[in-house]
PDB file of the backbone (N, CA, C, O) and the ligand in Angstrom, with CONECT records:
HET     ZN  A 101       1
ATOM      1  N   UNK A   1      89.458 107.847  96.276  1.00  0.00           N
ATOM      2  CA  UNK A   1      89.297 106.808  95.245  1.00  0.00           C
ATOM      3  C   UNK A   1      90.663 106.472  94.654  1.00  0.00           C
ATOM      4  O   UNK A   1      91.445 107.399  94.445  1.00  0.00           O
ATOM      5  N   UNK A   2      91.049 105.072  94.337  1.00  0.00           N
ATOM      6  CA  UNK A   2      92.143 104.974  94.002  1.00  0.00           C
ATOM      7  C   UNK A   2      92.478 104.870  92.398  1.00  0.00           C
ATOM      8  O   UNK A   2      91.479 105.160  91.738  1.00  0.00           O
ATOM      9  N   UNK A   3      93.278 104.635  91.837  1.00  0.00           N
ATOM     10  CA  UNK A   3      93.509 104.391  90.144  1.00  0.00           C
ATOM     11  C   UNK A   3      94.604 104.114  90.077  1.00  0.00           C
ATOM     12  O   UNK A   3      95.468 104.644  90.776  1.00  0.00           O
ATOM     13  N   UNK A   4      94.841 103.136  89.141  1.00  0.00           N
ATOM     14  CA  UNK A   4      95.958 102.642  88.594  1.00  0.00           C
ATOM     15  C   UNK A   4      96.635 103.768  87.482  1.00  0.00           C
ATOM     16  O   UNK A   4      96.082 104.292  86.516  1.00  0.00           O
ATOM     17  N   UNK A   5      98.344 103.977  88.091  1.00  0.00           N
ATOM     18  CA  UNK A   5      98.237 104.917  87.193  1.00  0.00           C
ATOM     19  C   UNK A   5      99.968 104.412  86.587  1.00  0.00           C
ATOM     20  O   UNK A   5     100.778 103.886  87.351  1.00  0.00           O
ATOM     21  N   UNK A   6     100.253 104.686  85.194  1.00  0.00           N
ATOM     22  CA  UNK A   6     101.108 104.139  84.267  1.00  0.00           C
ATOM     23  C   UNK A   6     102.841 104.815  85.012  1.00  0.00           C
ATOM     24  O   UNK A   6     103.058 105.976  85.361  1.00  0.00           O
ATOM     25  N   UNK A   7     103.697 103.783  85.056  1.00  0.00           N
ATOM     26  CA  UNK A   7     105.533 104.344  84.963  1.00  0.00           C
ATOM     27  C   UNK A   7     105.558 103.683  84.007  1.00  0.00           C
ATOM     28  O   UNK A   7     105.090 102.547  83.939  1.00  0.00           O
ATOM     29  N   UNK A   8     106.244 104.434  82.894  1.00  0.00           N
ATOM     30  CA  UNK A   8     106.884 104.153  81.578  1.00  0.00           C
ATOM     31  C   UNK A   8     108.575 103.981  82.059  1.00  0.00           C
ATOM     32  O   UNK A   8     109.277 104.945  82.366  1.00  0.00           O
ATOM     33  N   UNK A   9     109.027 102.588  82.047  1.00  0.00           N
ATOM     34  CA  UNK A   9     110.224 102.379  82.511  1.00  0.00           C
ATOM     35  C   UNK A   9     111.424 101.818  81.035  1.00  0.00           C
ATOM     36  O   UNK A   9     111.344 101.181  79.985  1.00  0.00           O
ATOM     37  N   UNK A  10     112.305 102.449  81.724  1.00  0.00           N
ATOM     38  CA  UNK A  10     113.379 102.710  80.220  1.00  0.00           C
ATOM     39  C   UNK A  10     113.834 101.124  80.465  1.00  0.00           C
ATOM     40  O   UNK A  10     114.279 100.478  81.414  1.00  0.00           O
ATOM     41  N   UNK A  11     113.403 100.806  78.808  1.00  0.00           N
ATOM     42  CA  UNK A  11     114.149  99.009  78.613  1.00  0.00           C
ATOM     43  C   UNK A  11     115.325  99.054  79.061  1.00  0.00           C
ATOM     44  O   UNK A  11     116.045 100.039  79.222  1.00  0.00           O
ATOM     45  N   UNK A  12     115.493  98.143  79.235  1.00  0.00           N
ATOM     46  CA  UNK A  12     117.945  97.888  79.288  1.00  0.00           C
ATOM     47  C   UNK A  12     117.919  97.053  78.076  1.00  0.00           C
ATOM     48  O   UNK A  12     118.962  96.411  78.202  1.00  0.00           O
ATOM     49  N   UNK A  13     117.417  96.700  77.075  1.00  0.00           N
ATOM     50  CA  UNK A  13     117.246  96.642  75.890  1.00  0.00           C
ATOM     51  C   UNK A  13     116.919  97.309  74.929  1.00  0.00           C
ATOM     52  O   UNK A  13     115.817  97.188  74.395  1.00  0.00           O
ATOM     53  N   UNK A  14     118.217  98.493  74.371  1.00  0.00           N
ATOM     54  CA  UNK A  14     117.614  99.970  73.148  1.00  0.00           C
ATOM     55  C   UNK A  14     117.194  99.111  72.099  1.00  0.00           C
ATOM     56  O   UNK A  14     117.144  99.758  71.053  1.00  0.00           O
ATOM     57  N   UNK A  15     116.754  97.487  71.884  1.00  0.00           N
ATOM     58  CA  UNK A  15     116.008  97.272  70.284  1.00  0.00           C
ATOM     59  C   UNK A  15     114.489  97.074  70.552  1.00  0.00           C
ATOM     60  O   UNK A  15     113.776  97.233  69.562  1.00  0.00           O
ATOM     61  N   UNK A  16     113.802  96.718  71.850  1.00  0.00           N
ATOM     62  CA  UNK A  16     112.745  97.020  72.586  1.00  0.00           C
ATOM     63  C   UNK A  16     112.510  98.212  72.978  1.00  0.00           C
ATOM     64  O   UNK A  16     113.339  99.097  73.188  1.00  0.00           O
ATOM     65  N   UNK A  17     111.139  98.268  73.108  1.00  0.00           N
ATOM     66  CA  UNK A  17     110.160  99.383  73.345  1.00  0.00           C
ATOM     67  C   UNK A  17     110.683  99.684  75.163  1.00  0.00           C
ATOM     68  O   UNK A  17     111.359  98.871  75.794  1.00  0.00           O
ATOM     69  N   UNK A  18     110.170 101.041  75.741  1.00  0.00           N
ATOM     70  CA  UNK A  18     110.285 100.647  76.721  1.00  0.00           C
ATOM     71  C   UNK A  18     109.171 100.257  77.234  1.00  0.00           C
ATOM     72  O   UNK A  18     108.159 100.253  76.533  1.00  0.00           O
ATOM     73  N   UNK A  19     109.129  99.757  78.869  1.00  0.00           N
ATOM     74  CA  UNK A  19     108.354  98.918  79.434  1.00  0.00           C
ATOM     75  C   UNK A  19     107.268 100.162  79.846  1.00  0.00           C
ATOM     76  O   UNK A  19     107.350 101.371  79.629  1.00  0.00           O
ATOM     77  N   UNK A  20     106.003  99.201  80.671  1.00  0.00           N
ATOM     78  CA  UNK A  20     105.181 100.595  81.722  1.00  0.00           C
ATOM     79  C   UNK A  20     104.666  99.185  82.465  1.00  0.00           C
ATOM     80  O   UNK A  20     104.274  98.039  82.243  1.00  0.00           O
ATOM     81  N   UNK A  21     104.921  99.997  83.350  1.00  0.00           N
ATOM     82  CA  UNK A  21     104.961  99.194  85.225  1.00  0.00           C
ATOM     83  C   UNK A  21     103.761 100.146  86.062  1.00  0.00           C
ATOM     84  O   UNK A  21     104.022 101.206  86.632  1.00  0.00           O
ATOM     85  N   UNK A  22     102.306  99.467  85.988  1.00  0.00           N
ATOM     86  CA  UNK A  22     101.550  99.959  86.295  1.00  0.00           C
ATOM     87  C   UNK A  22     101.169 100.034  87.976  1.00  0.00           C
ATOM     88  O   UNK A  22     100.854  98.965  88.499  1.00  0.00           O
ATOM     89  N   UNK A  23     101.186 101.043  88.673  1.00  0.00           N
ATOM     90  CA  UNK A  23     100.975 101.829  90.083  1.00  0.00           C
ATOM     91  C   UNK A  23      99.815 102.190  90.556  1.00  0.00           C
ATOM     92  O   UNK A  23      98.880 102.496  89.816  1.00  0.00           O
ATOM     93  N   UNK A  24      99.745 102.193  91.865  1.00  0.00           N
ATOM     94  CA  UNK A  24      98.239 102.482  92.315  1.00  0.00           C
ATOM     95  C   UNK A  24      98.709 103.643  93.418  1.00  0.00           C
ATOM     96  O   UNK A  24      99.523 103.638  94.341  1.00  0.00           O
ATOM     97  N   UNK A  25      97.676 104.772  92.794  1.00  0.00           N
ATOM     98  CA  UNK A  25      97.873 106.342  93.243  1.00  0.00           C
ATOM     99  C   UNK A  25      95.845 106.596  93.930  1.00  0.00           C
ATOM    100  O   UNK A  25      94.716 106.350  93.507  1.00  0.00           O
ATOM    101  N   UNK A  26      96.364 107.099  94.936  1.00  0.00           N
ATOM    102  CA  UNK A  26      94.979 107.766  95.942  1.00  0.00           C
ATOM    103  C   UNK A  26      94.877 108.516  95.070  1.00  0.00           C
ATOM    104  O   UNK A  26      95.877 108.890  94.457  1.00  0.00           O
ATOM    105  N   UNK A  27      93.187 109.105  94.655  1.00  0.00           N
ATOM    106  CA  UNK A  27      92.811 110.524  94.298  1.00  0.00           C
ATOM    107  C   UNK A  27      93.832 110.920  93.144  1.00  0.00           C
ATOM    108  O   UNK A  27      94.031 110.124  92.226  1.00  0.00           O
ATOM    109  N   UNK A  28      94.524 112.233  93.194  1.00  0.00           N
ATOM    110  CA  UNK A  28      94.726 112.545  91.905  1.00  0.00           C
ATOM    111  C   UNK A  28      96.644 112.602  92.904  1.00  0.00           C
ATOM    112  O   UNK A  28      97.627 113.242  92.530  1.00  0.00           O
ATOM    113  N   UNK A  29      96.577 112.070  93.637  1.00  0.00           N
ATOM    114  CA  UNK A  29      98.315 112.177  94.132  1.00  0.00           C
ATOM    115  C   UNK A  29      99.159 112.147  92.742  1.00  0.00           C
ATOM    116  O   UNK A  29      98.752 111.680  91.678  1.00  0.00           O
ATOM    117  N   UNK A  30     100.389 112.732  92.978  1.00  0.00           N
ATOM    118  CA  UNK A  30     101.424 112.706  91.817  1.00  0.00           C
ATOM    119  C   UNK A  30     102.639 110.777  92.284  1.00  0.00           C
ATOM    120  O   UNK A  30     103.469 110.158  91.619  1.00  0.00           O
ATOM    121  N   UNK A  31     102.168 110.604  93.402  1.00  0.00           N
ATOM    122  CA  UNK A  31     103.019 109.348  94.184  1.00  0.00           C
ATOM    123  C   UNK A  31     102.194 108.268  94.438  1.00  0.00           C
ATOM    124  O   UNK A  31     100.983 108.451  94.570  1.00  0.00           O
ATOM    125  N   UNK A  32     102.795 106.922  94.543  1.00  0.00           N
ATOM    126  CA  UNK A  32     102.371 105.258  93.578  1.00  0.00           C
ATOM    127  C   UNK A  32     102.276 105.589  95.509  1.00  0.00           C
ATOM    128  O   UNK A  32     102.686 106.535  96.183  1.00  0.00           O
ATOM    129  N   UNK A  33     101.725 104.626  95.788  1.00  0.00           N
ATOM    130  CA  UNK A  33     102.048 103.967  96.944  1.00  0.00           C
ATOM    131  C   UNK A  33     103.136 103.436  97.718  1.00  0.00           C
ATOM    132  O   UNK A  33     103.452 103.398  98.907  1.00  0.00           O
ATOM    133  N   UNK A  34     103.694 102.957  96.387  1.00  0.00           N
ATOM    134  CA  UNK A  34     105.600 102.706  97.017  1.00  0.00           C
ATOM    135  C   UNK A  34     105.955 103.635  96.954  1.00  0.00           C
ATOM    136  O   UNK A  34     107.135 103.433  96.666  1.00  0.00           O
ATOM    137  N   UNK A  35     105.824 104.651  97.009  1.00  0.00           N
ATOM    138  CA  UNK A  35     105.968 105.902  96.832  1.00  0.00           C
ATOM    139  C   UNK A  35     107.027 106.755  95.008  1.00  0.00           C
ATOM    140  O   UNK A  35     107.527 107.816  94.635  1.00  0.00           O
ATOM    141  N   UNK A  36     106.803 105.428  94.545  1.00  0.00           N
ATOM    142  CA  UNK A  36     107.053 106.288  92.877  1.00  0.00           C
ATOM    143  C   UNK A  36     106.647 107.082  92.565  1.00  0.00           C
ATOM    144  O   UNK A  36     105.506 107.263  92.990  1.00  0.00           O
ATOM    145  N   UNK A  37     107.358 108.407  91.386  1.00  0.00           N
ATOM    146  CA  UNK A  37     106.410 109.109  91.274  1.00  0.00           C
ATOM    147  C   UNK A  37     105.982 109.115  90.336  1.00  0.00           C
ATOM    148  O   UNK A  37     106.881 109.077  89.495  1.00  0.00           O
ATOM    149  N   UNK A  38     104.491 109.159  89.656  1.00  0.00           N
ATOM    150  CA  UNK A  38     103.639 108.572  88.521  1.00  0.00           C
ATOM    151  C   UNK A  38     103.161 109.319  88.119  1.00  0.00           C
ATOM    152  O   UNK A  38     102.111 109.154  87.499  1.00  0.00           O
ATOM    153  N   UNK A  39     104.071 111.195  88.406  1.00  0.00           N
ATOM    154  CA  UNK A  39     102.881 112.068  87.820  1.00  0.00           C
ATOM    155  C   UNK A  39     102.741 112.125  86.392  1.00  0.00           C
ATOM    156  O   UNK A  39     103.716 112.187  85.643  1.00  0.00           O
ATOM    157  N   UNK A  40     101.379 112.101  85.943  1.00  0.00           N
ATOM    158  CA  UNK A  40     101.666 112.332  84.120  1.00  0.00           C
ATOM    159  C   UNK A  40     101.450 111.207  83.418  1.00  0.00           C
ATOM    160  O   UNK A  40     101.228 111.271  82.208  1.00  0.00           O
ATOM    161  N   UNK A  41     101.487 110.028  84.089  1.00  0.00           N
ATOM    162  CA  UNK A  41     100.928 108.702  84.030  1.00  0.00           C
ATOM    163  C   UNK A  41     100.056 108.516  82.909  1.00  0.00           C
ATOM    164  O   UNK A  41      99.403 109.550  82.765  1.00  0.00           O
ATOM    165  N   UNK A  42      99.689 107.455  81.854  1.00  0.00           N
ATOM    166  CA  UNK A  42      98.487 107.306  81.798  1.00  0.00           C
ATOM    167  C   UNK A  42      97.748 106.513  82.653  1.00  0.00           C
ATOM    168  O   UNK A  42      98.363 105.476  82.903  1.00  0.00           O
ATOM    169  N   UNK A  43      96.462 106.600  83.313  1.00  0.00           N
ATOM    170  CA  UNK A  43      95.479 106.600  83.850  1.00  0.00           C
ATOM    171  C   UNK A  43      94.547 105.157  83.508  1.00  0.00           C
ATOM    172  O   UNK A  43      94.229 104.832  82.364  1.00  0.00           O
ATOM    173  N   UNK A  44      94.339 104.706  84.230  1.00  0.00           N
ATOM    174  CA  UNK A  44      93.127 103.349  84.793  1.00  0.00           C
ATOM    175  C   UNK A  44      92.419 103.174  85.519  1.00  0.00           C
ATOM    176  O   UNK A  44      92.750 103.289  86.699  1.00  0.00           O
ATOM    177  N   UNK A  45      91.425 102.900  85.254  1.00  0.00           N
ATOM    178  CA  UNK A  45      90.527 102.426  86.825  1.00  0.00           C
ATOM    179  C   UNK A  45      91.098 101.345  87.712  1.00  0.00           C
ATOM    180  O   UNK A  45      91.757 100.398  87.282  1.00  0.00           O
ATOM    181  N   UNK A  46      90.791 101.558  89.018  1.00  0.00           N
ATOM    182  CA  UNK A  46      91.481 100.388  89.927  1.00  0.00           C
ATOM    183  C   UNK A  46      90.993  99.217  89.585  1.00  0.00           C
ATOM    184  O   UNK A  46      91.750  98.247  89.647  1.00  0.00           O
ATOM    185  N   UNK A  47      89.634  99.043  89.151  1.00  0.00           N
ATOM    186  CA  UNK A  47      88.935  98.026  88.442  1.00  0.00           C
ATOM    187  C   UNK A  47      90.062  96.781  87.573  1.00  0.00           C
ATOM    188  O   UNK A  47      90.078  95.553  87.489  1.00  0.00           O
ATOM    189  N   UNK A  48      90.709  97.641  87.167  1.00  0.00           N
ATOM    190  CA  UNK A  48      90.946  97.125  86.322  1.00  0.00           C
ATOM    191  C   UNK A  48      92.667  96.453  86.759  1.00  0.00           C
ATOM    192  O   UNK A  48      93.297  95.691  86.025  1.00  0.00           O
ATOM    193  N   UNK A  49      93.041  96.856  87.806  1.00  0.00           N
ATOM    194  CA  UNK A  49      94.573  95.831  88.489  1.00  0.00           C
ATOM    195  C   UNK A  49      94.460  94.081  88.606  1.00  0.00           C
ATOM    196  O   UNK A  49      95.294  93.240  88.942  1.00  0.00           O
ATOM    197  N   UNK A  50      93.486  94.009  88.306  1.00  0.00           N
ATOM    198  CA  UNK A  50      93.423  92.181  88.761  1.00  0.00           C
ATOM    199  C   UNK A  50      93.467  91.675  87.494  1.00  0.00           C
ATOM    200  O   UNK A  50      93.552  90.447  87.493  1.00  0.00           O
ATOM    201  N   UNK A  51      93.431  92.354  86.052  1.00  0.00           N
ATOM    202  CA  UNK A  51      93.277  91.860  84.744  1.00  0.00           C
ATOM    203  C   UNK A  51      93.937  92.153  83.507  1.00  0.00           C
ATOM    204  O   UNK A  51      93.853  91.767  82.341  1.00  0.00           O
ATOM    205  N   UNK A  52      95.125  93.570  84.647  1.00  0.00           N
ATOM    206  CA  UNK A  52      95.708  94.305  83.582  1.00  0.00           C
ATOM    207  C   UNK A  52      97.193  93.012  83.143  1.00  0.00           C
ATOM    208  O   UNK A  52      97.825  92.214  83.835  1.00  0.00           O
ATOM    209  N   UNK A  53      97.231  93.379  81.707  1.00  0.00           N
ATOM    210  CA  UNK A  53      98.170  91.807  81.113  1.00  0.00           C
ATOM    211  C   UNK A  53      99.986  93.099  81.544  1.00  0.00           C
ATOM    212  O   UNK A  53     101.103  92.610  81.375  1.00  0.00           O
ATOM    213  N   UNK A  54      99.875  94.102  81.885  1.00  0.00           N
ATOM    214  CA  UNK A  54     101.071  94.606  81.791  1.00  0.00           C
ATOM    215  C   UNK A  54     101.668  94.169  83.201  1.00  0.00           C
ATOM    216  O   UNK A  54     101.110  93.402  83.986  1.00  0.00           O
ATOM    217  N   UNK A  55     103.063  94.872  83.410  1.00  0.00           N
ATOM    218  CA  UNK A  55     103.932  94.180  84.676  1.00  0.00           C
ATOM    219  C   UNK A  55     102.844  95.209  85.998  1.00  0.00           C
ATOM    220  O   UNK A  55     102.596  96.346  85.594  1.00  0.00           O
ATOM    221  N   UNK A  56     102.543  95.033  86.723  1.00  0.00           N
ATOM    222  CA  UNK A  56     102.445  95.691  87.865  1.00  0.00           C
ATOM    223  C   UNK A  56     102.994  95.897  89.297  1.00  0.00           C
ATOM    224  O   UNK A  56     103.343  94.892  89.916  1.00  0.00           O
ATOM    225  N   UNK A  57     103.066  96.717  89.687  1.00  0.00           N
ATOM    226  CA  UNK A  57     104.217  97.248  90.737  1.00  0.00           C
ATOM    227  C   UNK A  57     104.069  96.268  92.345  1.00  0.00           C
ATOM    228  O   UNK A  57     103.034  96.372  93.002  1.00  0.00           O
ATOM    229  N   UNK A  58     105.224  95.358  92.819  1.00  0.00           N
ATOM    230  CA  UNK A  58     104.618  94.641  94.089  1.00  0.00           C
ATOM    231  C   UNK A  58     104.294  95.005  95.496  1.00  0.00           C
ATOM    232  O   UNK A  58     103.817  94.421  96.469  1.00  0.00           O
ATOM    233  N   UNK A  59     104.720  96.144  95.236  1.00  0.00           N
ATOM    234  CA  UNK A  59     104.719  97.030  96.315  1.00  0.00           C
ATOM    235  C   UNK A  59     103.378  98.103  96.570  1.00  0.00           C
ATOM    236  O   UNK A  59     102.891  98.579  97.596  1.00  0.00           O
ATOM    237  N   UNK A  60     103.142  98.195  95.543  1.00  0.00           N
ATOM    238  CA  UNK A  60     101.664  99.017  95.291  1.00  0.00           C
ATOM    239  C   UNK A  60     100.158  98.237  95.186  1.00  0.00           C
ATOM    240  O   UNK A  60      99.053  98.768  95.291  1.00  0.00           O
ATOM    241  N   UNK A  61     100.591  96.247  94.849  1.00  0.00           N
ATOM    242  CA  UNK A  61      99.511  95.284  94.737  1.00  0.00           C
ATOM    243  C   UNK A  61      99.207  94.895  96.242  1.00  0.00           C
ATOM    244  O   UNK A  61      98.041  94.797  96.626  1.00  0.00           O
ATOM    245  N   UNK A  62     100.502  94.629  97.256  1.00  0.00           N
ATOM    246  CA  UNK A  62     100.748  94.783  98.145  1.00  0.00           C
ATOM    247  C   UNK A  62      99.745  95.714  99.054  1.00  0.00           C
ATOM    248  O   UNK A  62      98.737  95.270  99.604  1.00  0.00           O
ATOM    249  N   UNK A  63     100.081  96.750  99.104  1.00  0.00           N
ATOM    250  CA  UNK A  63     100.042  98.157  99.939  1.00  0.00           C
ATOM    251  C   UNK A  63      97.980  98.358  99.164  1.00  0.00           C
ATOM    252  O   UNK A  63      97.114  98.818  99.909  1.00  0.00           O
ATOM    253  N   UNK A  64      97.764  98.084  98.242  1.00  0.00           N
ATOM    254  CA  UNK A  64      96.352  97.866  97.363  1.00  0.00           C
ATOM    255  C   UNK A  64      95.354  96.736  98.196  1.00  0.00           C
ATOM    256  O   UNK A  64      94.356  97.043  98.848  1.00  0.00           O
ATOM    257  N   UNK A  65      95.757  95.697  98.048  1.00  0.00           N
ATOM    258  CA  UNK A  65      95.059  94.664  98.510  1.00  0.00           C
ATOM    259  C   UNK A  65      94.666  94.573 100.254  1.00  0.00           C
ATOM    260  O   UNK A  65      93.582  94.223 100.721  1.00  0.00           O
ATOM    261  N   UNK A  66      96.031  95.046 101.102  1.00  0.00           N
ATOM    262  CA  UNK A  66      96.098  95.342 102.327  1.00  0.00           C
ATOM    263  C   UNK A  66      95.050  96.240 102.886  1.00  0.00           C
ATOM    264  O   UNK A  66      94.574  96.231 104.022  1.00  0.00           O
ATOM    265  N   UNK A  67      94.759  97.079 101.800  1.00  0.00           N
ATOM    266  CA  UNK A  67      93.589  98.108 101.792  1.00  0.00           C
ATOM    267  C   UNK A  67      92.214  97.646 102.312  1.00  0.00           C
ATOM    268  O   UNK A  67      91.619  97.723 103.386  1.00  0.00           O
ATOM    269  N   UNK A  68      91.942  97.085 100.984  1.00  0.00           N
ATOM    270  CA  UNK A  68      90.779  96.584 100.309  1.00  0.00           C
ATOM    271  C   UNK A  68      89.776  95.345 101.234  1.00  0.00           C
ATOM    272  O   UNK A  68      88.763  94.867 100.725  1.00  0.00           O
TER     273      UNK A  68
HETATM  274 ZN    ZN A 101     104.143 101.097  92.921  1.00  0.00          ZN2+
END
């Protein structure tokens, strides 16, 4: 089963928050599909990649959809 799972990525802007660049991980893997590693992530249903408003990873929507 797959899940979208959270990279918290450091702004290049220190007066902004940093970013999270959301990944799609098999089962409970610690690695995105592009092979990032997302262990520790917060956690999503795959359900939910077609609606999420955050940045998501193109390589993992990619490598997701190719699936599906
Ligand atoms: Zn990815």
């Amino acid at each position: 089963m797959d899940k979208m799972r959270a990279r918290h990525t450091p702004s290049a802007d220190p007066h902004k928050p940093a970013g999270v660049e959301w990944h799609v991980v098999h089962d409970d893997k610690a690695v995105a599909l592009c092979g990032v590693n997302v262990e520790g992530g917060s956690e999503r249903p795959i359900a939910d990649w077609a609606t999420v408003t955050d940045p998501r990873c193109r390589h993992c929507g990619d490598a997701y959809s190719n699936e599906a």
